[in-house]
Residue frames relative to the residue before (quaternion, step in Angstrom):
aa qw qx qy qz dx dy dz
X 1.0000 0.0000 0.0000 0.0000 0.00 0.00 0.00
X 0.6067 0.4801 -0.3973 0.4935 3.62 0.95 -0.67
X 0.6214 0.4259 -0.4783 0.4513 4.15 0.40 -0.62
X 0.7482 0.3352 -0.4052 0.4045 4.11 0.89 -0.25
X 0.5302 0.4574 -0.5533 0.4511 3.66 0.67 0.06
X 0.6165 0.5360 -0.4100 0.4056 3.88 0.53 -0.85
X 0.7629 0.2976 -0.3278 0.4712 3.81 0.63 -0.09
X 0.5438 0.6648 -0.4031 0.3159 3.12 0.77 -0.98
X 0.6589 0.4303 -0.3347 0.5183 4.19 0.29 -1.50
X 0.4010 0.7579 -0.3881 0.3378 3.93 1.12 -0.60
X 0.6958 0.6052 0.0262 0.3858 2.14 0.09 -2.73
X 0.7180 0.4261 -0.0850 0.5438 3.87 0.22 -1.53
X 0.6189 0.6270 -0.2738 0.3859 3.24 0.23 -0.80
X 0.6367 0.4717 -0.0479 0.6081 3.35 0.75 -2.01
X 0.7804 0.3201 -0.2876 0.4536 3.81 0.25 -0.25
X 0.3876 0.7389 -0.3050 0.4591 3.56 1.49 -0.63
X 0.2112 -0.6988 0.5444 0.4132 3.37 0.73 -1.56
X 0.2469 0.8879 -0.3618 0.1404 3.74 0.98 0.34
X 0.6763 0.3663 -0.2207 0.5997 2.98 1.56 -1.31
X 0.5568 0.5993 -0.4074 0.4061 3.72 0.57 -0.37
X 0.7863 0.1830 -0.2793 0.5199 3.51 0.80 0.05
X 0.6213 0.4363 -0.4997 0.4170 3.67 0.63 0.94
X 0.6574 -0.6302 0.3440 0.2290 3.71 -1.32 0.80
X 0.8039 0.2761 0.0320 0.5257 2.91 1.57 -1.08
X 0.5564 -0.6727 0.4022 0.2760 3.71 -0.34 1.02
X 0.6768 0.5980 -0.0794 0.4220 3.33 1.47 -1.53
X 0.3986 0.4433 -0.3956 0.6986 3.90 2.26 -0.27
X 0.5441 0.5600 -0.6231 0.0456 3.92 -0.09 -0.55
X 0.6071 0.5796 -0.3396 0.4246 3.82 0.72 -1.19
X 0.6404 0.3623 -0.4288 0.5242 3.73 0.70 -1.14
X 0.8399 0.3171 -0.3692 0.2402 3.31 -0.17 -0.58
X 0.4080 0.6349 -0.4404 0.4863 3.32 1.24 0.32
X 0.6626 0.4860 -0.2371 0.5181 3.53 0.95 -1.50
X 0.6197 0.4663 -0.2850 0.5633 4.02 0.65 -0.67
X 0.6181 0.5647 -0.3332 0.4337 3.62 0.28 -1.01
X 0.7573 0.2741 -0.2455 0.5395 3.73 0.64 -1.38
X 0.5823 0.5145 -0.5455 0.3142 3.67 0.73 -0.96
X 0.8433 0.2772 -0.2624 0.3784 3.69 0.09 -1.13
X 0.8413 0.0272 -0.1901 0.5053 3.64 1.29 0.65
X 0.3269 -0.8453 0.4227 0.0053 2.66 -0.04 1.95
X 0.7055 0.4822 -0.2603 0.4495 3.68 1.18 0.12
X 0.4538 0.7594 -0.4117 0.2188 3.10 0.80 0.69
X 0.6687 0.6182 -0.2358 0.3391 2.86 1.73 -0.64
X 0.6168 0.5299 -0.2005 0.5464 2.92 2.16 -0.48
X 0.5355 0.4922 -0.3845 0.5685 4.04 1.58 -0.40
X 0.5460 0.5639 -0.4947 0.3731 4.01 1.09 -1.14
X 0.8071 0.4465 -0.1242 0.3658 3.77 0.78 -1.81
X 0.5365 0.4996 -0.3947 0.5539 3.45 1.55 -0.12
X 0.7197 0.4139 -0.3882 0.4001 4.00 0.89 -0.37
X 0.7251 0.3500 -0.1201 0.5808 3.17 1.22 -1.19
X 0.0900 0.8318 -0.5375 -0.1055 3.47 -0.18 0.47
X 0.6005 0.4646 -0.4705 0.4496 3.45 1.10 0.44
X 0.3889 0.6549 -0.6006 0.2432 3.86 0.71 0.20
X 0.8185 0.3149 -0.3700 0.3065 3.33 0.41 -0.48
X 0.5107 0.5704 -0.4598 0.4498 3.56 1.26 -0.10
X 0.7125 0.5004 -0.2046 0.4472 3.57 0.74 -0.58
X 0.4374 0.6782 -0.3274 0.4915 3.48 1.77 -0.14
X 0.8283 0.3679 -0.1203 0.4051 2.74 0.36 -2.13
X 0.4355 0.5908 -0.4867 0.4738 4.01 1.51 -0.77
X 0.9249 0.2027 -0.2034 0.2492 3.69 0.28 -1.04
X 0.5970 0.2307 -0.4218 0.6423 3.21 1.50 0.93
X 0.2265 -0.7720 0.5772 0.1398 3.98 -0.29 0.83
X 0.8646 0.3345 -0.1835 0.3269 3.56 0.69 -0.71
X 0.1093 0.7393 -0.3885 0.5390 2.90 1.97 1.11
X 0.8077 0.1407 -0.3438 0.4579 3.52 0.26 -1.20
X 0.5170 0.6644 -0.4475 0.3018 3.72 1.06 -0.97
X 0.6773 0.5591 -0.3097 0.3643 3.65 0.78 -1.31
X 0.9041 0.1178 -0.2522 0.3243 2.99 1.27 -0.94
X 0.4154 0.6480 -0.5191 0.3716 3.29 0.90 1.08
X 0.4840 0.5620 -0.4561 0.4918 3.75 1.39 0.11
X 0.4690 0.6590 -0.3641 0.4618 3.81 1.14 -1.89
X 0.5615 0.6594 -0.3011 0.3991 3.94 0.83 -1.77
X 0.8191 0.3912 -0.1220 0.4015 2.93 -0.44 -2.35
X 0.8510 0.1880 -0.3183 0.3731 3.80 0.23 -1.03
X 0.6225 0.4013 -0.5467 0.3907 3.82 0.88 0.10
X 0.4827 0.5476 -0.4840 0.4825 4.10 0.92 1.20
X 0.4385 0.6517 -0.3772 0.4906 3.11 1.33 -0.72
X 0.9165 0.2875 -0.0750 0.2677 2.84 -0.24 -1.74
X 0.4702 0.5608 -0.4353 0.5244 3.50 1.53 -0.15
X 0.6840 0.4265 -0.4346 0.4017 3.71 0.37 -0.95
X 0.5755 0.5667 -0.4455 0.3863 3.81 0.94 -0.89
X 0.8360 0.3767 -0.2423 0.3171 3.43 0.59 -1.42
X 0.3967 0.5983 -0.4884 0.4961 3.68 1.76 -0.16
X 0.8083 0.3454 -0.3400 0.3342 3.85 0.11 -1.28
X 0.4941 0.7149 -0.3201 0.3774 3.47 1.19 0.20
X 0.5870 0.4337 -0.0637 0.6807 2.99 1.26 -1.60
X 0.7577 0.1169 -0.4203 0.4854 4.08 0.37 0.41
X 0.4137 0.6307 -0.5446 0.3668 3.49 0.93 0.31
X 0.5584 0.7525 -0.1449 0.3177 2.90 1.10 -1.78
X 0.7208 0.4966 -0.0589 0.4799 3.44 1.16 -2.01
X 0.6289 0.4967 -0.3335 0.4966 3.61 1.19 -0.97
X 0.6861 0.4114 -0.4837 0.3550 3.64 0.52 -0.63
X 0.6694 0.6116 -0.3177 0.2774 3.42 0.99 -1.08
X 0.7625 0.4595 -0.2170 0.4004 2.94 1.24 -0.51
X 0.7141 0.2008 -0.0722 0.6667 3.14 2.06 -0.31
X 0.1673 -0.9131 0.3669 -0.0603 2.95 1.32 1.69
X 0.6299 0.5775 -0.3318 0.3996 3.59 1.59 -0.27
X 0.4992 0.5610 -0.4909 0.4417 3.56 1.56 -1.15
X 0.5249 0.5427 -0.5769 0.3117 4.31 -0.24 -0.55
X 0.8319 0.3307 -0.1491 0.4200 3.28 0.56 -1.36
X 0.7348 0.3040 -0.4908 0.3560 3.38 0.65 0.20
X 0.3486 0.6834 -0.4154 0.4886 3.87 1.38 0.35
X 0.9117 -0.2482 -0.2604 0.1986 3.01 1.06 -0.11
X 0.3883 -0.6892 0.5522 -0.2633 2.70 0.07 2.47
X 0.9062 0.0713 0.1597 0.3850 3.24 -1.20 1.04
X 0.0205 0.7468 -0.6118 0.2599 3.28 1.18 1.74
X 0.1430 -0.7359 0.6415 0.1629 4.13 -0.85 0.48
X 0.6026 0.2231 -0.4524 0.6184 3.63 1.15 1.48
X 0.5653 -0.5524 0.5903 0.1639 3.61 -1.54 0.15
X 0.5953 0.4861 -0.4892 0.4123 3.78 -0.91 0.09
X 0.5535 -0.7080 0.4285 0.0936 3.23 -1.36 0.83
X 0.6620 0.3285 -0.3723 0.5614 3.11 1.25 1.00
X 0.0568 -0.8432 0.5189 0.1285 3.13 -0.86 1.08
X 0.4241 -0.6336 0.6378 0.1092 3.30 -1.88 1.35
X 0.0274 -0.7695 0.6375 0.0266 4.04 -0.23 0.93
X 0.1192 -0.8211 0.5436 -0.1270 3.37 -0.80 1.30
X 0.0673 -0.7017 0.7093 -0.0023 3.71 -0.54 1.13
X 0.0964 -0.7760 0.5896 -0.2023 2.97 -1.43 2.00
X 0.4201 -0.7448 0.5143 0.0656 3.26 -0.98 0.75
X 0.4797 -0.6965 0.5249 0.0963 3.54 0.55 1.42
X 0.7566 0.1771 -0.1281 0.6162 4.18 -0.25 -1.13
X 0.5421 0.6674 -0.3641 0.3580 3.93 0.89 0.02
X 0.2465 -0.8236 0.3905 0.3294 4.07 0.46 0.77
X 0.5525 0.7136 -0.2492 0.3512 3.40 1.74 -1.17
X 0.5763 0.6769 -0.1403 0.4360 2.66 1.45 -1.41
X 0.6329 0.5142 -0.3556 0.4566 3.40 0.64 -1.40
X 0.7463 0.5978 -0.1344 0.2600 2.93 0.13 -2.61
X 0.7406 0.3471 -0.2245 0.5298 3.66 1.47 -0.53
X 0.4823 0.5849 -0.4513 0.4707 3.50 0.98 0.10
X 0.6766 0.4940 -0.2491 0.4859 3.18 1.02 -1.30
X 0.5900 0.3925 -0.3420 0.6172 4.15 1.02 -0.32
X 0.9121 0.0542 -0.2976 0.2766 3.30 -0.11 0.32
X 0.1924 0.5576 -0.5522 0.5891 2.67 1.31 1.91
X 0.5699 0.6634 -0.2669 0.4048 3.43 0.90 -0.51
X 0.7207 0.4379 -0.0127 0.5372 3.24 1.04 -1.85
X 0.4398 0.7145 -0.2763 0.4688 3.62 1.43 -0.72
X 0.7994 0.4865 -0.0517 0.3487 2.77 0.72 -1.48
X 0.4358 0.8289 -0.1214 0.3291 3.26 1.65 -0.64
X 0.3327 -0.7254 0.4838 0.3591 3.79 0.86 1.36
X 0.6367 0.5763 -0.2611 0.4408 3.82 0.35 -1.93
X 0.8582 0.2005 -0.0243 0.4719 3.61 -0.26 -1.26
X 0.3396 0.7845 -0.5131 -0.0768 3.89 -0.03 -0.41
X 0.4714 -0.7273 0.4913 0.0860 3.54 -0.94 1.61
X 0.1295 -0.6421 0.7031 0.2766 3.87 -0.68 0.36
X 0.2886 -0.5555 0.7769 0.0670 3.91 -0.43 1.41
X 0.3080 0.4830 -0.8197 0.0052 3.59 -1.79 1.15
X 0.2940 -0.7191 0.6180 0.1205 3.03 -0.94 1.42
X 0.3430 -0.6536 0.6738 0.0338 3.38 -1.66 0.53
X 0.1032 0.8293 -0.5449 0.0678 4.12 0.59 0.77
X 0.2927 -0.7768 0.5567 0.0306 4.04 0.37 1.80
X 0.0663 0.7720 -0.6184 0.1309 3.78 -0.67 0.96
X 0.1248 -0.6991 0.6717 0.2108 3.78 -0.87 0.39
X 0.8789 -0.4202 0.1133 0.1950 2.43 -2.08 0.93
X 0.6513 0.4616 -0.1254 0.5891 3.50 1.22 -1.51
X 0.4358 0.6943 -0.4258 0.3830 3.86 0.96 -0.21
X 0.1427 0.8062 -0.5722 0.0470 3.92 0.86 0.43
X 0.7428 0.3819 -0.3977 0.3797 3.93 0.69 -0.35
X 0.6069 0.6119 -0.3799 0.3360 3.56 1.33 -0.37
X 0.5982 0.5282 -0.2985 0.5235 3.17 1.68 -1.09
X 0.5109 0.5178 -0.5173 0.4508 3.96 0.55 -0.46
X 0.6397 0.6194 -0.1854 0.4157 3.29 0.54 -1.19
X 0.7206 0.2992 -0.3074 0.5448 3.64 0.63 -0.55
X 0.7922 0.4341 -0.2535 0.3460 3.23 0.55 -0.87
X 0.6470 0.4315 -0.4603 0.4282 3.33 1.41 0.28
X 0.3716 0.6435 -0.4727 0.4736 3.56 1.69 0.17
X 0.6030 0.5315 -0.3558 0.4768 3.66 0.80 -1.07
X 0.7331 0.3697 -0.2334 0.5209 3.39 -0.22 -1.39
X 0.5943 0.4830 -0.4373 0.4715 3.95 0.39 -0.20
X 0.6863 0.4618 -0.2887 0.4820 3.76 0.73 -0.93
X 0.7132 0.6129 -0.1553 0.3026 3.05 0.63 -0.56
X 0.6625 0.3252 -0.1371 0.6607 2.91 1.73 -0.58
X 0.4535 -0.7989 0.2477 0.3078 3.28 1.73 0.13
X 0.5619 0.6269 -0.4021 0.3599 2.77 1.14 1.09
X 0.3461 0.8454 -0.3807 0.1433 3.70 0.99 0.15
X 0.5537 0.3418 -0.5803 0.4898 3.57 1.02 0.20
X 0.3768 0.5124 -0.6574 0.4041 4.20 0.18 0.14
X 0.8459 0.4340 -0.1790 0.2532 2.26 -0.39 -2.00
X 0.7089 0.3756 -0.3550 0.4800 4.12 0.35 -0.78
X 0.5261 0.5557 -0.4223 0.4858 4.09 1.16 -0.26
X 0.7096 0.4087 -0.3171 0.4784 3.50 1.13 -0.11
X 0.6544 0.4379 -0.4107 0.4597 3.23 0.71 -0.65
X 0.5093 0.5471 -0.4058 0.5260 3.93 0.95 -0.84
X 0.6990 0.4089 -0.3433 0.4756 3.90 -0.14 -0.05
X 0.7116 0.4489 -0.2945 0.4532 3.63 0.83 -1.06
X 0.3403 -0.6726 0.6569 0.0152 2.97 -1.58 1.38
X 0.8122 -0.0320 -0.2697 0.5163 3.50 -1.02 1.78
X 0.8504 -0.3807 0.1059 0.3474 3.09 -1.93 -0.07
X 0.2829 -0.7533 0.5301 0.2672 3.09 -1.45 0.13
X 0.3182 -0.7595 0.5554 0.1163 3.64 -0.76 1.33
X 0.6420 -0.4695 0.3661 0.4830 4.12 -1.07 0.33
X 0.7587 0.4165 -0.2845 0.4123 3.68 0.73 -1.47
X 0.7502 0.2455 -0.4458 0.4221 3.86 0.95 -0.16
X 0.1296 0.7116 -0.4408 0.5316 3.67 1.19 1.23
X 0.8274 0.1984 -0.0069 0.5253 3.25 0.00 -0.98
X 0.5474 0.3640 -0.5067 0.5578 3.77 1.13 0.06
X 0.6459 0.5021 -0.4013 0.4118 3.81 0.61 -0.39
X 0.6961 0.4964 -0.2932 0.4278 3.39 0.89 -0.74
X 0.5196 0.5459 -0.3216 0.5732 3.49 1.45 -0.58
X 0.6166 0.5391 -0.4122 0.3990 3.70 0.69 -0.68
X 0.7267 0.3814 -0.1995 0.5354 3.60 0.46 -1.27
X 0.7013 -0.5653 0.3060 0.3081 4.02 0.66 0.12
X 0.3165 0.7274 -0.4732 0.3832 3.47 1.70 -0.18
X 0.4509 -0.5199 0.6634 0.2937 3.66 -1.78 0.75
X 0.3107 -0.7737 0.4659 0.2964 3.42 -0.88 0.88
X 0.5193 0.6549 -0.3673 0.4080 3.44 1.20 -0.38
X 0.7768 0.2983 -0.2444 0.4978 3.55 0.85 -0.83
X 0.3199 0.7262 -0.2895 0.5352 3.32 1.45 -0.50
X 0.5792 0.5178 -0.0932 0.6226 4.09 1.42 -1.47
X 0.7384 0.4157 -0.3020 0.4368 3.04 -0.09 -1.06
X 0.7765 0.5369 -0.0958 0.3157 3.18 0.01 -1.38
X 0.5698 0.4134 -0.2544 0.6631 3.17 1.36 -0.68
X 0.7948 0.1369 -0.1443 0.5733 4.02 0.44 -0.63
X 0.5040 0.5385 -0.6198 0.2680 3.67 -0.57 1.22
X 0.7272 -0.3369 0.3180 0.5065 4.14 -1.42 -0.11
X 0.6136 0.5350 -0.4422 0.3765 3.69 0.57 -0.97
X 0.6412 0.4552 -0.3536 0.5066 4.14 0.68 -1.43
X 0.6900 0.4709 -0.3865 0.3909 3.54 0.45 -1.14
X 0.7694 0.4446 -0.3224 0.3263 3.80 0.37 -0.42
X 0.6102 0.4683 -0.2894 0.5698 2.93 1.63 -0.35
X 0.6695 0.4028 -0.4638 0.4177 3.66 0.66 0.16
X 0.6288 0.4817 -0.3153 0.5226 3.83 1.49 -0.01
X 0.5631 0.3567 -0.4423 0.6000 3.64 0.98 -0.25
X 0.6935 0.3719 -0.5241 0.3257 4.08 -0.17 -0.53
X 0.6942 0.5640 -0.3114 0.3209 3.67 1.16 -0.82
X 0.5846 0.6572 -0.2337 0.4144 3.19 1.54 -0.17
X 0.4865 0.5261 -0.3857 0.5812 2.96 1.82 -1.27
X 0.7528 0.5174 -0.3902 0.1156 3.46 0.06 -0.85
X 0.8011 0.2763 -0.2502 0.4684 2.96 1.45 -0.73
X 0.4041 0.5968 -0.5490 0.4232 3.22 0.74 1.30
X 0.7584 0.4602 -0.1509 0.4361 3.13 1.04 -0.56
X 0.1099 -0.9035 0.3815 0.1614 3.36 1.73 -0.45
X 0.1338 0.7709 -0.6201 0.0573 3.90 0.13 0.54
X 0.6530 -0.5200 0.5105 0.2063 3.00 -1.13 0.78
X 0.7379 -0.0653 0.1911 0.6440 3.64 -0.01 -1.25
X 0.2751 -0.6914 0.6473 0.1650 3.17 -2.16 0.20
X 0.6155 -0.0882 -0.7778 -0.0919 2.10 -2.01 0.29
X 0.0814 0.6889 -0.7198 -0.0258 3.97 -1.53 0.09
X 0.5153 -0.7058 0.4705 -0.1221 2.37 -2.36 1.41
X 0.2663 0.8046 -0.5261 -0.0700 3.20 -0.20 0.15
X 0.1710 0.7212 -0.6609 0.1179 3.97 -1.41 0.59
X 0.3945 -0.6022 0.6553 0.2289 3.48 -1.59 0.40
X 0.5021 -0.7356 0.3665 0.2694 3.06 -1.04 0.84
X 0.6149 0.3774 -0.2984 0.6249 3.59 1.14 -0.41
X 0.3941 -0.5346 0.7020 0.2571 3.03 -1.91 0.51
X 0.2214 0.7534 -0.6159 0.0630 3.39 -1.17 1.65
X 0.6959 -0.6570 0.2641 0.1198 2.71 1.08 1.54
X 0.7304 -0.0868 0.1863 0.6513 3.76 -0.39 -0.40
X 0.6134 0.4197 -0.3366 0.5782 3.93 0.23 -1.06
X 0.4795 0.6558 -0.4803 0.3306 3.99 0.54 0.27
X 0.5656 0.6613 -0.3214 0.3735 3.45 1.32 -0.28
X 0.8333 0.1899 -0.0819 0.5127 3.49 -0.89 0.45
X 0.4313 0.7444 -0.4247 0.2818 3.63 1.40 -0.58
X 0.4074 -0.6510 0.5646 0.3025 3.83 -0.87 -0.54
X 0.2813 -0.7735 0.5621 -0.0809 3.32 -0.84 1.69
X 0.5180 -0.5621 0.6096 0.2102 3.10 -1.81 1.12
X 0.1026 -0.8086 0.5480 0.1882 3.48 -1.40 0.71
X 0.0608 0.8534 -0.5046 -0.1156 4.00 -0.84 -0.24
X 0.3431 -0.8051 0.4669 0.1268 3.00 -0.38 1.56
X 0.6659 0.3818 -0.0143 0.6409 3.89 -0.40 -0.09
X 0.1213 -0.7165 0.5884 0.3545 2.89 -2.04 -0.23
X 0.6939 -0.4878 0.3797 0.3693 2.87 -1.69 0.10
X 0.4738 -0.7322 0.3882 0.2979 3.63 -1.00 1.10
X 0.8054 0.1963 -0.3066 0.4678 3.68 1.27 1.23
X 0.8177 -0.2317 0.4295 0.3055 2.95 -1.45 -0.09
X 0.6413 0.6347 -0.0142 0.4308 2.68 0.70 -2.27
X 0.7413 0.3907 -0.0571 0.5427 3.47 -0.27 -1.77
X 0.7126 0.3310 -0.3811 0.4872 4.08 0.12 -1.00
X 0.4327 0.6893 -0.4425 0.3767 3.99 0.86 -0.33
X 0.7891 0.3899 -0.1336 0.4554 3.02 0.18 -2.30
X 0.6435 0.4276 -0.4945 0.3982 4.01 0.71 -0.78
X 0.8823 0.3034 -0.2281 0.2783 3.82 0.29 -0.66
X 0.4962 0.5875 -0.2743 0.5774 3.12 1.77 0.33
X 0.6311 0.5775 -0.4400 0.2731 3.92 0.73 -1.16
């Protein structure tokens, strides 16, 4: 929007007859800037006489309006990002405990934790769980990864899905096991669950269990709660502090990331720089 106000008084101006009566190109701005100060309606009497100045503007500069309807889109962007921050921000303070129980029961080690709400039927979702399982891993950098995988009630293939991710970890097999599901095309039902899990060597019986017992069930009602306390808009998102301060993590102020980043590469540098 600022690249169209910067032509527009121009634009108006030049039809007005303003510049036609000054000597010097270099008076044009003051007198543009005088013109509106001591009448601030002109731009609206210019567009009530001429209504074709601005169709005839934009015909003869097209990327005037494009430029500024992007200028639009990302300074909206970025307000919604920094509004859901600033109430993210407000829920902990006021519920200074939800930080710490989010993350409970990291299923990696390393002394920073990366809390992630994910979307199970959500490829992005997947494709970034799996990157920062990657980085997790990382002798230099290790990430306690507690993931947060939001499902709704009637969601019966997303929850199959988590809970064979669970029962995969558990038996310590979840990078197999999620390289398979990331390849597989449509849903995923318990019985071809357990033919995958049988593929990569998993007991299928415990492999069962694990996927159906009180421990999965609480963790699919405590992540679904986080969610709707926390109400995000879209998944996958991030949230962590860049230092490890440990207890003194409360109330602190927290990096966000909406989405993911379109690498490896790029999701490194944001939580590492």
């Amino acid at each position: 929007m600022r690249l169209f106000f910067m032509h527009v008084p121009l634009f108006l101006a030049l039809f007005s007859g303003v510049y036609s009566n000054t000597n010097s190109p270099t008076d044009l701005p003051f007198l543009i800037a005088e013109c509106l100060s001591e009448n601030s309606s002109i731009i609206e009497n210019t567009l009530m006489e001429n209504p074709g100045i601005l169709a005839r503007f934009f015909k003869a500069h097209p990327s005037v309006f494009s430029d500024a309807q992007q200028d639009m889109i990302e300074h909206f962007s970025e307000t919604v990002s920094q509004d859901l921050q600033k109430s993210t921000q407000r829920l902990f303070t006021n519920s200074p405990e939800l930080w710490g129980h989010l993350q409970k029961n990291p299923i990696t080690s390393g002394k920073r934790h990366i809390i992630a709400f994910l979307d199970p039927l959500c490829p992005h979702s997947m494709a970034l769980f799996r990157d920062l399982l990657a980085l997790s891993s990382n002798a230099k950098t290790p990430l306690a990864l507690c993931p947060h995988w939001i499902t709704q009630h009637h969601d019966i293939n997303g929850q199959i899905i988590v809970r064979s991710l669970m029962a995969a970890h558990i038996l310590g097999k979840l990078q197999a096991y999620l390289d398979i599901i990331l390849n597989h095309v449509g849903p995923i039902s318990t019985g071809l669950a357990l033919t995958l899990a049988k593929q990569i060597g998993c007991d299928i019986k415990a492999f069962h269990s694990h996927m159906f017992n009180a421990h999965t069930d609480q963790y699919l009602t405590d992540a679904r709660s986080y969610g709707n306390q926390l109400q995000f808009p879209s998944f996958p998102t991030m949230l962590y502090q860049k230092e490890n301060l440990g207890e003194k993590a409360l109330g602190q102020p927290f990096e966000m990331i909406e989405g993911r980043p379109d690498s490896l590469k790029s999701l490194s540098k944001l939580l590492f720089q």
